[in-house]
BAVO-482837 format. One line per field, with one value per residue (C-alpha): residue number from 0; x, y, z. Coordinates in Angstrom, 3 decimals. Layout:
BEGIN
num = (NUM_...);
east = (X_...);
north = (Y_...);
up = (Z_...);
//
This chain:
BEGIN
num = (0_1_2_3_4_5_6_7_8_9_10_11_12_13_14_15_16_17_18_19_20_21_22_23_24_25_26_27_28_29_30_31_32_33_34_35_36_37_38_39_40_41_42_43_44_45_46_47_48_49_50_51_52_53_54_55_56_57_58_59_60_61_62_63_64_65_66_67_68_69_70_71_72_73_74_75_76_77_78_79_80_81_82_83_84_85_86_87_88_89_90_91_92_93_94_95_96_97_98_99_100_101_102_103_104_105_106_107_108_109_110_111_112_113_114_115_116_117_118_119_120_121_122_123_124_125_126_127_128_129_130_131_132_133_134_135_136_137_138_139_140_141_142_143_144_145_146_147_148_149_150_151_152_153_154_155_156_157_158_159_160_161_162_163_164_165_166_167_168_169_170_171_172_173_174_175_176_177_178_179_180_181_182_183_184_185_186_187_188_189_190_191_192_193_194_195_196_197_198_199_200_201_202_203_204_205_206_207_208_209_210_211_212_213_214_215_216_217_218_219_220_221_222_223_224_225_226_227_228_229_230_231_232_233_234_235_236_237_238_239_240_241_242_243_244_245_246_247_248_249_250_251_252_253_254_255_256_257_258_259_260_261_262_263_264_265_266_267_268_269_270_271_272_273_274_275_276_277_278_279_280_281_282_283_284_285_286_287_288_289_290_291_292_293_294_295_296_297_298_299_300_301_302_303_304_305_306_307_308_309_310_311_312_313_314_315_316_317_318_319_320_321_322_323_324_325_326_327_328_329_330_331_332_333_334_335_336_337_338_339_340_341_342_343_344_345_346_347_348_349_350_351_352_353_354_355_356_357_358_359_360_361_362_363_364_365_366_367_368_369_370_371_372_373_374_375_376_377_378_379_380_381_382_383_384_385_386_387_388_389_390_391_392_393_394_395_396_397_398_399_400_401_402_403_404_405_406_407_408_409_410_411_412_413_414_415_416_417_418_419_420_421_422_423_424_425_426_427_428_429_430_431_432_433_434_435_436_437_438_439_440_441_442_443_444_445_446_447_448_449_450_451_452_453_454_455_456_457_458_459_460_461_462_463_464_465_466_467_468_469_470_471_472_473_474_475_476_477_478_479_480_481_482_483_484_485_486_487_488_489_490_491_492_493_494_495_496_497_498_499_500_501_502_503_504_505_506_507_508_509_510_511_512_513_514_515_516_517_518_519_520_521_522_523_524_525_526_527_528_529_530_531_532_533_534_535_536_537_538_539_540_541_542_543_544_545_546_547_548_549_550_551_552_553_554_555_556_557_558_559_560_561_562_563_564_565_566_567_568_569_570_571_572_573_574_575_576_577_578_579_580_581_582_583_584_585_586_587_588_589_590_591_592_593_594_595_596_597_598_599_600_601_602_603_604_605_606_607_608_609_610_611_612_613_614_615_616_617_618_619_620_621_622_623_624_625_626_627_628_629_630_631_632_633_634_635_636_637_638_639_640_641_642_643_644_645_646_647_648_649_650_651_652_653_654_655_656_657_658_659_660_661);
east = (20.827_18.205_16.994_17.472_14.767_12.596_12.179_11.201_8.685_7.134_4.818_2.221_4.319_2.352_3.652_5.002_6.304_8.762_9.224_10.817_12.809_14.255_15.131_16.955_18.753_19.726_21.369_22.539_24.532_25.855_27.066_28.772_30.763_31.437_32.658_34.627_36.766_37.386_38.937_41.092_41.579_41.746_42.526_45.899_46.895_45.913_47.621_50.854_50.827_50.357_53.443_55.741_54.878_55.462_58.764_60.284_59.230_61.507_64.655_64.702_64.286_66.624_69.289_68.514_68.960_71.943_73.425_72.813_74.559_77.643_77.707_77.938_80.659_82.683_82.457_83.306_86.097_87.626_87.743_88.941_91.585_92.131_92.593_94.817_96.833_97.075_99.818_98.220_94.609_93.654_90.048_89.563_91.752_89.329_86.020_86.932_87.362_84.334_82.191_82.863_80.512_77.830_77.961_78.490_75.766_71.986_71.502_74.441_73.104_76.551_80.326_82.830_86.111_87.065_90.673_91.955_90.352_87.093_86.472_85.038_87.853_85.677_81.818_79.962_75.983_73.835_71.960_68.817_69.261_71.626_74.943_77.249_77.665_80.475_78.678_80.897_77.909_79.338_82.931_84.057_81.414_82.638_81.569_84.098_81.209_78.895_77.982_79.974_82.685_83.205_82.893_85.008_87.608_87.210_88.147_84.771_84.736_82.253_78.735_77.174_73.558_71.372_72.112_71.291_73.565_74.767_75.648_72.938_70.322_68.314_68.530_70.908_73.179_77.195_79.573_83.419_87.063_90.573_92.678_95.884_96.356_95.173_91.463_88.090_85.930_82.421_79.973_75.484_73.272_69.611_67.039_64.201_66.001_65.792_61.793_61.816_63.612_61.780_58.329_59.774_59.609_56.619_55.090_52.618_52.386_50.106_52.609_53.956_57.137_59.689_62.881_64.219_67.419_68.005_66.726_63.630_64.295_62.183_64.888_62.354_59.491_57.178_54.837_57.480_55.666_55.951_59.625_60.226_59.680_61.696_59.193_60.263_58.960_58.401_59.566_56.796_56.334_60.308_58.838_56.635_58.149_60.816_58.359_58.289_61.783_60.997_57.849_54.834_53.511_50.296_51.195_49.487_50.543_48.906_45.707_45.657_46.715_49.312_50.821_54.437_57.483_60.536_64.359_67.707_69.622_73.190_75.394_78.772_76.633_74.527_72.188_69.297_65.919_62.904_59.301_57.335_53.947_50.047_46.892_45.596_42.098_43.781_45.523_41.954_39.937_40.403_39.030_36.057_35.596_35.483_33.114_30.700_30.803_29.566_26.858_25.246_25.548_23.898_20.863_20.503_19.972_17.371_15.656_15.384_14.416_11.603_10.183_10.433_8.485_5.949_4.932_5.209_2.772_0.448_-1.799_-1.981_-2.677_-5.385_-7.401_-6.115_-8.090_-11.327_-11.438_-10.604_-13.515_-15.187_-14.517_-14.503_-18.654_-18.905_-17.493_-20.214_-22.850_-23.574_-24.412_-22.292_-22.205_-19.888_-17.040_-15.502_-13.189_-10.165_-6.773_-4.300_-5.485_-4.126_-7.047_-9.519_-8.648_-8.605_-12.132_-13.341_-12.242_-13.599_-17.378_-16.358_-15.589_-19.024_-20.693_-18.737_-19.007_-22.946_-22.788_-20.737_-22.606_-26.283_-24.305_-22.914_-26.098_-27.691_-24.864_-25.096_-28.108_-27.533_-24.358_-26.602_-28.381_-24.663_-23.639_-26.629_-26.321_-22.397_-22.876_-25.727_-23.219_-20.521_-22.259_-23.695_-20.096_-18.571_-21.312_-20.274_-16.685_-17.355_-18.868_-16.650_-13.729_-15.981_-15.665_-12.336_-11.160_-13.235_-12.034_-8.296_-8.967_-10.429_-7.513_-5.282_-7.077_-6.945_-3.616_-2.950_-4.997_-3.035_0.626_-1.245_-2.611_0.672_2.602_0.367_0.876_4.652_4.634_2.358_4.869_7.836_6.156_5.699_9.157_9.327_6.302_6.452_10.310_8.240_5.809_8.355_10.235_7.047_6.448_9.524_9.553_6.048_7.565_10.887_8.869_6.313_9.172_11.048_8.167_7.002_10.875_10.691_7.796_8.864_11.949_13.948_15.798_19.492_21.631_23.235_19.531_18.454_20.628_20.258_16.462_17.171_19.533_17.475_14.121_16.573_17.385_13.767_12.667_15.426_14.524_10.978_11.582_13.904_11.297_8.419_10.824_11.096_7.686_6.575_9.331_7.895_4.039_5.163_6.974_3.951_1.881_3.054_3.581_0.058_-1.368_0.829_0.113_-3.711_-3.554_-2.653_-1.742_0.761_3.422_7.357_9.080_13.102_13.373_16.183_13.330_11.024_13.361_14.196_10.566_9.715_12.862_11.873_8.625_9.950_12.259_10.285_9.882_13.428_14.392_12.660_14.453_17.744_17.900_19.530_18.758_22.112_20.444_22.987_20.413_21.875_20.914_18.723_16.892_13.331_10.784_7.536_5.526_3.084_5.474_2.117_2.460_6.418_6.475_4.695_7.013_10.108_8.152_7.053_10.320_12.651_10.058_10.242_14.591_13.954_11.855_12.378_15.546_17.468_14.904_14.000_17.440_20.691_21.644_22.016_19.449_20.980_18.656_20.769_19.597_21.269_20.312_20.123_20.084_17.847_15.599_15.024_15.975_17.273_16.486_18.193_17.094_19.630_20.135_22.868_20.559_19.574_18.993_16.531_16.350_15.564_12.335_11.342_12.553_9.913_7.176_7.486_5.393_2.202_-0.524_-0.748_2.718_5.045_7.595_6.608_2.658_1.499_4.318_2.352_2.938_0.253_2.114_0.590_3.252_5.378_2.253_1.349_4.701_5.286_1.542_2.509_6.162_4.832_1.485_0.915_4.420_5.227_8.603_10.591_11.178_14.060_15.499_18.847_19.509_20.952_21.001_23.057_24.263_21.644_19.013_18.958_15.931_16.337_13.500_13.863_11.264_10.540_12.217_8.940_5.828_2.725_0.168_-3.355_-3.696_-0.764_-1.047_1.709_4.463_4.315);
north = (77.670_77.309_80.494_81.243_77.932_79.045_82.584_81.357_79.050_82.326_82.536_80.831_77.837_75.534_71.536_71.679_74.465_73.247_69.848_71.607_73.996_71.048_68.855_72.115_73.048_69.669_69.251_72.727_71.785_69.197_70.792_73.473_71.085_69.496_72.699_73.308_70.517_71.116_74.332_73.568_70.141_69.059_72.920_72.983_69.486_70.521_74.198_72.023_69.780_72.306_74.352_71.392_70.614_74.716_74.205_70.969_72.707_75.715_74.295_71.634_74.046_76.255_73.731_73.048_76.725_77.204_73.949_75.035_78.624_76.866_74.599_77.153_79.557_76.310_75.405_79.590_79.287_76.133_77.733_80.543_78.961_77.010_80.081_81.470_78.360_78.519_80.260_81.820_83.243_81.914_81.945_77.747_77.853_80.412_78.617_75.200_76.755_78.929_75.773_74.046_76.435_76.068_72.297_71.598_74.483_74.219_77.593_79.315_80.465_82.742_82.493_84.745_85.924_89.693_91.248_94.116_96.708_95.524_93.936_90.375_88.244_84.906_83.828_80.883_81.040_77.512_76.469_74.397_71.623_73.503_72.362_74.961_76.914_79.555_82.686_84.938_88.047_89.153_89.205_92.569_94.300_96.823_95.483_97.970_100.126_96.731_96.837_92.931_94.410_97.194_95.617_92.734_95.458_97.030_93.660_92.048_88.742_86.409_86.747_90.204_91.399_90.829_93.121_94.117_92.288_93.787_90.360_88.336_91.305_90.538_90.186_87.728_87.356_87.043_85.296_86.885_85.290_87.105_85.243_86.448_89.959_89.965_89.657_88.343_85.070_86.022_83.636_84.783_82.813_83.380_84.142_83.156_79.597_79.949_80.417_77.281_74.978_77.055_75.742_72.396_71.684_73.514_71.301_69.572_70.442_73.026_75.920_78.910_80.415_83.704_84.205_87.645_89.646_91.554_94.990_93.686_92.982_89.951_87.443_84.249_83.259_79.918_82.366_82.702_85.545_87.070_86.126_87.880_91.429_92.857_93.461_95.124_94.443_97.406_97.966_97.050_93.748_92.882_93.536_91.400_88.457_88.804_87.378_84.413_83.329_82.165_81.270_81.234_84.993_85.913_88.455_90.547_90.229_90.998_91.748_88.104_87.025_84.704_82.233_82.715_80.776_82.570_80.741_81.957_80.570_79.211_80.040_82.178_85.289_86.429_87.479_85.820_84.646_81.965_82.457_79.614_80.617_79.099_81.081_81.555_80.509_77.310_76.675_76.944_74.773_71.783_73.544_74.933_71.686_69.850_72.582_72.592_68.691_69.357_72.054_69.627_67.047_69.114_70.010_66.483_66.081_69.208_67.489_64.098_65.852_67.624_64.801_63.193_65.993_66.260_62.656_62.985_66.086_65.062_63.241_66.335_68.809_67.093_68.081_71.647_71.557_70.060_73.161_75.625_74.330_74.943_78.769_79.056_78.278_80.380_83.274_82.543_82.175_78.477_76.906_73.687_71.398_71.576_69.361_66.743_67.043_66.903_64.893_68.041_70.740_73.245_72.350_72.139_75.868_76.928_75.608_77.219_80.549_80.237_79.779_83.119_84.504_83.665_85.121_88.521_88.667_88.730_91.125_93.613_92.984_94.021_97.311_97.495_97.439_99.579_102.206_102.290_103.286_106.240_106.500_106.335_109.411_111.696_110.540_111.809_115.481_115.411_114.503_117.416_119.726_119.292_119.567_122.889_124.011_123.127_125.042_127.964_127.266_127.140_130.379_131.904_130.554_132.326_135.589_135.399_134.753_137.344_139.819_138.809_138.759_142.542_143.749_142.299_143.820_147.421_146.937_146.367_149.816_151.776_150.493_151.918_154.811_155.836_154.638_157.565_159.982_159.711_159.936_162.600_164.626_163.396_164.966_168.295_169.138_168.047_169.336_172.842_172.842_172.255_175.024_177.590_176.481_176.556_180.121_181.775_180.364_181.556_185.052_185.135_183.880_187.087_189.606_188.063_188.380_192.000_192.949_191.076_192.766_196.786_196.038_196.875_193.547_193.181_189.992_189.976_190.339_187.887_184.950_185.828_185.013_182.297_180.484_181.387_179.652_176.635_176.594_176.587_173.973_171.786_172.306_171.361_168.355_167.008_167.677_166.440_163.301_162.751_163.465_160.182_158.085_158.400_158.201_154.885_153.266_154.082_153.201_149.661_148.841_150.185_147.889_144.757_145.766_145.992_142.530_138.998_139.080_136.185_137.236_137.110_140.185_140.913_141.130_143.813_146.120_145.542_146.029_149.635_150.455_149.122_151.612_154.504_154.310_154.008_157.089_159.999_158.167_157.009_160.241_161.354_158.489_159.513_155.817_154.539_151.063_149.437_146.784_143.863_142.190_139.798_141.807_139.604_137.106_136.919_135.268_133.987_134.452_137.450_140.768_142.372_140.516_140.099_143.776_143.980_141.473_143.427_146.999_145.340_144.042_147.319_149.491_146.626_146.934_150.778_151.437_148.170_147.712_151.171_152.778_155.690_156.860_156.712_153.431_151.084_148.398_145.757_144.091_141.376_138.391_135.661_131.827_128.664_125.600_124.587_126.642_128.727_132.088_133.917_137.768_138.960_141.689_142.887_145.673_146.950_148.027_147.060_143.188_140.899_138.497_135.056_135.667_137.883_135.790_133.069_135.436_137.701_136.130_135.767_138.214_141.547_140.988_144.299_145.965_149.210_149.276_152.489_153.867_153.006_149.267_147.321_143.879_142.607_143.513_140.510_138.350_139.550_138.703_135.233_134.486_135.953_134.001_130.702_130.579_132.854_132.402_129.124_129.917_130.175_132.947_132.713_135.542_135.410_137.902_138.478_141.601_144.224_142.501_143.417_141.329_139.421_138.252_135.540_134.749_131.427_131.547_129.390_131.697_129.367_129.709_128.025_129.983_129.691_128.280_126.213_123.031_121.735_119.865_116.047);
up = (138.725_141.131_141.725_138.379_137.366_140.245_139.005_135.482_136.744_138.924_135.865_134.197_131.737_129.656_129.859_126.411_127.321_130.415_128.922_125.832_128.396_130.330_127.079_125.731_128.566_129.199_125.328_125.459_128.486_127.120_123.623_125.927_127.812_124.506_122.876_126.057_125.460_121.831_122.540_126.345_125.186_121.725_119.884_121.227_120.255_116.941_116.874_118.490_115.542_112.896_114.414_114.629_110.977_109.754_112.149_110.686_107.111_107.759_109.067_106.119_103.691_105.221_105.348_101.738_100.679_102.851_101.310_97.794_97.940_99.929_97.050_94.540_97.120_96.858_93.186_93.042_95.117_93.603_89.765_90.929_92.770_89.024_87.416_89.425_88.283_85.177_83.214_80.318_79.775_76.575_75.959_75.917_78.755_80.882_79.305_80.332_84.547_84.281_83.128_86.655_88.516_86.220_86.387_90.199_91.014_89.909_90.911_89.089_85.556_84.733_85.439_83.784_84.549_84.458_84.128_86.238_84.518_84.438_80.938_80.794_79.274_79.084_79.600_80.286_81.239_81.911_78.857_78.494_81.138_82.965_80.690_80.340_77.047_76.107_75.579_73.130_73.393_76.737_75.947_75.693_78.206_80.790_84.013_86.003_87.626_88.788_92.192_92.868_90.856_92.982_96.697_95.688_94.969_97.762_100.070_100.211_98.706_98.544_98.518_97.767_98.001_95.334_92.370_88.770_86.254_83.172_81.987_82.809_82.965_85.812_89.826_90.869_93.567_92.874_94.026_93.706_94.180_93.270_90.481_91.394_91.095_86.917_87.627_89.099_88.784_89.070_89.310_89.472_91.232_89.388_92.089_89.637_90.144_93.750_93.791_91.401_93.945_96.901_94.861_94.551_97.959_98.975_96.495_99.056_102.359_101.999_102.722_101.143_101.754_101.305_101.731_102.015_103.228_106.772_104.635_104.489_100.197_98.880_97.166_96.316_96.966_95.012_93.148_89.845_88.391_91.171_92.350_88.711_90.510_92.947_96.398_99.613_103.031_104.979_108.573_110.582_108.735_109.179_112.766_112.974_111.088_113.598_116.299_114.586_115.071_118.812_118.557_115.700_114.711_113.174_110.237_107.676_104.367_100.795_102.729_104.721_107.907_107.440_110.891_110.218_111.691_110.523_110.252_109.564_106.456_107.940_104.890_105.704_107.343_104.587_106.601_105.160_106.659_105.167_106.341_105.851_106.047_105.855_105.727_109.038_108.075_106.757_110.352_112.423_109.812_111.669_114.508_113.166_111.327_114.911_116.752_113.416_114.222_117.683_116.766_114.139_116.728_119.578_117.175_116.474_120.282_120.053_117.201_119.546_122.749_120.773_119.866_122.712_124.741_122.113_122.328_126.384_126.070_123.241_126.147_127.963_125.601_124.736_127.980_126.858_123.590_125.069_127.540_125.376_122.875_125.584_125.942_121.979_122.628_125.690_124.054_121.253_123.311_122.577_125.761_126.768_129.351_132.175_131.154_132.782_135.611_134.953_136.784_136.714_139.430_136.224_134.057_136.768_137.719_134.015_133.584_136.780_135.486_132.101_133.773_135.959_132.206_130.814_133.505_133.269_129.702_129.563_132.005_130.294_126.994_128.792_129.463_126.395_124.385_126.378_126.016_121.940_122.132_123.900_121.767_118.158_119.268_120.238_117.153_115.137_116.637_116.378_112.662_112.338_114.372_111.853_108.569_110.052_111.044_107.362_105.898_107.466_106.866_103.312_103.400_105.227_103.148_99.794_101.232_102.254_99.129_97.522_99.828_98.706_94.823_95.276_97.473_94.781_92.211_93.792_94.999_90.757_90.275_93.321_91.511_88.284_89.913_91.216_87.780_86.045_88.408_88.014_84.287_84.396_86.713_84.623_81.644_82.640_81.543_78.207_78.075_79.576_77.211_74.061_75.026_75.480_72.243_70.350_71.993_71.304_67.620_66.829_68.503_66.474_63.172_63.251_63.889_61.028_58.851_59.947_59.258_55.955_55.043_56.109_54.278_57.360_57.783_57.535_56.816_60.148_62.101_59.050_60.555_63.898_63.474_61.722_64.360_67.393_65.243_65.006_68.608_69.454_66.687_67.851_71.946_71.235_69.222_72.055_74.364_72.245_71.337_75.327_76.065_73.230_74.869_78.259_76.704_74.681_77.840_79.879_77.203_76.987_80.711_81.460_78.533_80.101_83.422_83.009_81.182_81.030_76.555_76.171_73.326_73.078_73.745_74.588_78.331_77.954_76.105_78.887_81.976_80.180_79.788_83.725_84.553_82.421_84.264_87.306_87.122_88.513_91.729_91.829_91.388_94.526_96.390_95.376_94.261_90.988_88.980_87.217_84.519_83.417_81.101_78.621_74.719_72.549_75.665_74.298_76.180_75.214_78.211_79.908_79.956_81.673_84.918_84.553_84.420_87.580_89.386_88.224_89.565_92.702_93.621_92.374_94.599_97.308_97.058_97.674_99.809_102.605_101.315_100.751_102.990_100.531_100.845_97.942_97.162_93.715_92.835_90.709_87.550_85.781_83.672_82.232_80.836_83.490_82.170_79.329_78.337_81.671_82.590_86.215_86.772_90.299_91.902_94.331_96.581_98.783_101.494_105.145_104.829_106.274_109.510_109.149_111.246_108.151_105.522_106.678_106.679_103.776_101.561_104.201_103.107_104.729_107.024_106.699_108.205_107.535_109.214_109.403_106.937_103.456_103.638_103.288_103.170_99.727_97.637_97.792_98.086_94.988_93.165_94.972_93.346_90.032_89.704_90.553_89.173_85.675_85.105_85.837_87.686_90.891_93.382_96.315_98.417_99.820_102.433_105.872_108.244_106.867_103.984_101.428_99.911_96.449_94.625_92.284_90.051_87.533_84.470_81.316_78.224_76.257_78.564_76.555_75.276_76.676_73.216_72.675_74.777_77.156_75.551_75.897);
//
């Protein structure tokens, strides 16, 4: 304790300070001890007295219970001894015994006798009051198969276990005796009955209590509503209860702790056991009660000793104040008088330092002034520095982005560029067919009409003319019919394509058109397009830049994906959510990394440099998705496993004339 004041003293402690510590420490001390001797002294005088009173609880009750059921086994007994007496079995007769049990017995609610082959001869049940009444209702009832019936039969009279009556209808316990060889006296104890005398004497005392069989089966307890339901301990519990016959147990029950002392009921071997039980919580109170008692007593003692070292420091403190008044002017440059010495050699220091303060602080504030001025003028040039620097910045950042708008704009005319020069080769077949056709009509129409004309024409070469003219009309409208197909698909994606016109279209239409366009230089890939487009999705949106997105990634899917070689690009569509649609792109091709996946929208980044990729495509479509469009793009992809595109759109995108909705 020594060292342990000495070390805290090591530094600097104001008086208030260490009179406070003592006073504390001393009160402190002197709760502790106090709290000490609640729990080694006075706690187990009070845990002693609470056991002895659970203790003396449990073996009166126990002698109770016991005495009741060997009241009832003997008023069983006796009538059935009675009836094995008398000559005859008339009715009166048999009513007149069977009332004895009922009326000796507060716990017997039934008593009827039973001949040989199980049919109850005669009935009496406990009325109002508990007087005995005749009950006619039962007479008649085939009791053969009843579980008392049946083990008295087999040897075992007496007591049974708790069973299901079908006389009385509920749980009792019975009680059966041989008359003669002609029959059985039963007589039912109620175990609802039980819990009411078992609540009768737990009346006061604060206690609860249970008594249950050696299986563990709940037979009464005080709570009647409870008592009505048939409850089962489980094993551990019977466990634990089972500590509680030598000595008191702590045991968990309905979600509580319970302190249990557990006693056996003494009443021919039944088997039975009563817990007589009290809320843990209940059983410390007086404890806690008694330490609370000590805690408000101890910070009455701090409250005291506070006061008490305030008033013993007040003097002192007030030497404190006058010297630090006096550093409150010093730091403000007020000039004071030295102040007066002082009695404690703590002060007298103190105000010795404080002058060595003073001194140091106008030093320091002589250099201080003379570095801001120096420190005005860095400022000035950094400040000049800077606006220079974000001038060029700006323009820098100008050019930048007008270099990116026009290598946006001719990557748009390149797409274009090559978009016509695929149509243009996919149209020199129909085009070149519908040549020939025309050709070879105009040829078979002049030799039909220089034949027609010498009179030297036959039927047979008549309709031979005539067929191979048909042939040729039809091949040239099939290839004129193709030839306005492709011109109208190109038609309308090179309109959308070179514009932003908002209108609603059907996104199956367009997807055909993209891949009708697309075809020549599919066809060179060896690469096919599947579409799975939902029929009847319109969209009120931009199909011009759409269009582009769908191009940009089907061309993306072959040539990173499939690698210009045969392979199957996916296009399906389908609603999400309200009013939004998803378009997938998905190939079956090489897949990404997830080093690529993070950099596949940055500007000019490609894996194909130096192979035609100039790394704006996707840059181009992650800009279109999420700003023109108003809509989401994600990529799911991993090596070898393909790649999948997903992009999520409004089906009603706003006109630039329509406002937002509200």
């Amino acid at each position: 304790m020594k060292r342990l004041l000495s070390r805290w003293m090591e530094r600097p402690r104001s008086l208030r300070a260490v009179l406070m510590a003592a006073m504390t420490a001393g009160i402190l001390l002197q709760a502790l001890l106090a709290m000490a001797g609640v729990h080694f002294l006075l706690a187990p005088t009070l845990e002693r007295s609470a056991q002895t009173g659970m203790r003396e609880t449990a073996d009166a009750i126990g002698r109770r219970v016991a005495g009741l059921m060997l009241r009832a086994e003997g008023a069983a007994r006796g009538a059935a001894e009675l009836l094995a007496l008398l000559p005859g079995r008339e009715p009166r007769s048999l009513e007149s015994v069977l009332t004895l049990p009922v009326r000796e017995s507060p716990l017997v609610i039934a008593s009827y006798w039973v001949d040989a082959q199980g049919i109850v001869r005669a009935a009496v049940r406990a009325a109002a009051g508990g007087s005995p009444v005749a009950d006619a209702s039962r007479i008649g009832l085939d009791v053969s198969r009843s579980r008392i019936l049946t083990r008295a039969q087999a040897g075992h009279a007496g007591f049974t276990e708790p069973f299901l009556s079908p006389v009385s209808e509920g749980l009792m316990v019975g009680i059966a005796h041989p008359t003669r060889s002609d029959g059985w006296l039963v007589v039912e104890i109620g175990l609802p009955e039980l819990s009411r005398d078992l609540a009768s004497q737990l009346a006061r005392g604060g206690f609860t209590a249970m008594l249950y069989d050696e299986r563990g089966r709940i037979l009464a307890q005080p709570d009647l509503a409870r008592a009505q339901q048939s409850g089962q301990l489980d094993r551990p519990t019977v466990g634990a209860l089972g500590a509680g016959r030598v000595s008191m147990a702590d045991v968990e029950l309905d979600g509580k702790v319970w302190r249990v002392h557990v006693g056996d009921v003494d009443a021919q071997g039944m088997g039975w056991s009563l817990a007589v039980m009290r809320p843990l919580t209940d059983v410390q109170a007086p404890i806690r009660l008694l330490l609370l008692s000590v805690v408000l007593f101890a910070l009455l003692l701090l409250l005291a000793g506070f006061s008490l070292a305030a008033g013993l420091a007040s003097r002192l403190t007030a030497q404190v104040t006058r010297v630090a008044r006096q550093a409150e002017a010093l730091a403000a440059g007020v000039p004071v008088e030295p102040a007066q010495a002082s009695s404690v050699q703590e002060i007298e220091a103190l105000q010795q330092g404080l002058a060595q303060l003073a001194a140091a602080v106008r030093e320091r504030e002589d250099r201080l002034r003379q570095l801001n001025a120096g420190l005005e003028q860095q400022v000035q040039e950094r400040t000049e520095h800077l606006a220079r620097s974000r001038d060029a910045l700006e323009q820098a950042l100008a050019t930048l982005s007008q270099a990116q708008a026009e290598l946006v704009h001719k990557e748009k005319l390149a797409a274009l560029g090559a978009l016509v020069a695929s149509v243009a080769h996919e149209m020199n077949t129909p085009i070149g067919n519908a040549l020939m056709a025309s050709t070879s009509l105009l040829d078979r129409a002049r030799e039909l009409v220089a034949m027609v004309q010498g009179g030297k024409i036959s039927r047979s070469h008549f309709n031979d003319s005539l067929l191979a003219i048909t042939d040729a009309a039809e091949l040239a409208e099939r290839s004129l019919n193709r030839a306005a197909q492709l011109v109208s698909s190109f038609k309308q994606v090179a309109a959308d394509q070179t514009s932003e016109v908002h209108r609603s279209f059907e996104l199956a239409t367009l997807c055909r058109e993209i891949v009708t366009v697309l075809t020549p230089s599919l066809r060179r890939s060896g690469a096919s397009v599947v579409l799975n487009i939902e029929e009847g999705l319109m969209l009120s949106s931009y199909p011009g830049p759409l269009g582009q997105v769908l191009s940009n990634l089907i061309e993306n899917a072959v040539v990173h994906g499939l690698g210009n070689q045969a392979g199957e690009v996916r296009v399906q569509a389908h609603r999400e959510g309200l009013g939004q649609v998803r378009i997938e792109v998905q190939d079956d091709g090489e897949g990404m990394s997830p080093e690529v996946i993070q950099r596949i929208y940055e500007p000019f980044f490609t894996t194909r440099r130096g192979r035609g990729g100039t790394g704006l495509g996707l840059t181009i479509t992650h800009n279109l998705v999420t700003g023109l469009l108003q809509g989401q793009l994600d990529v799911t992809s991993h090596p070898g496993g393909g790649t999948v595109f997903g992009v999520v759109l409004p089906t009603d995108l706003p006109s630039p004339s329509r406002p937002m909705p509200g």
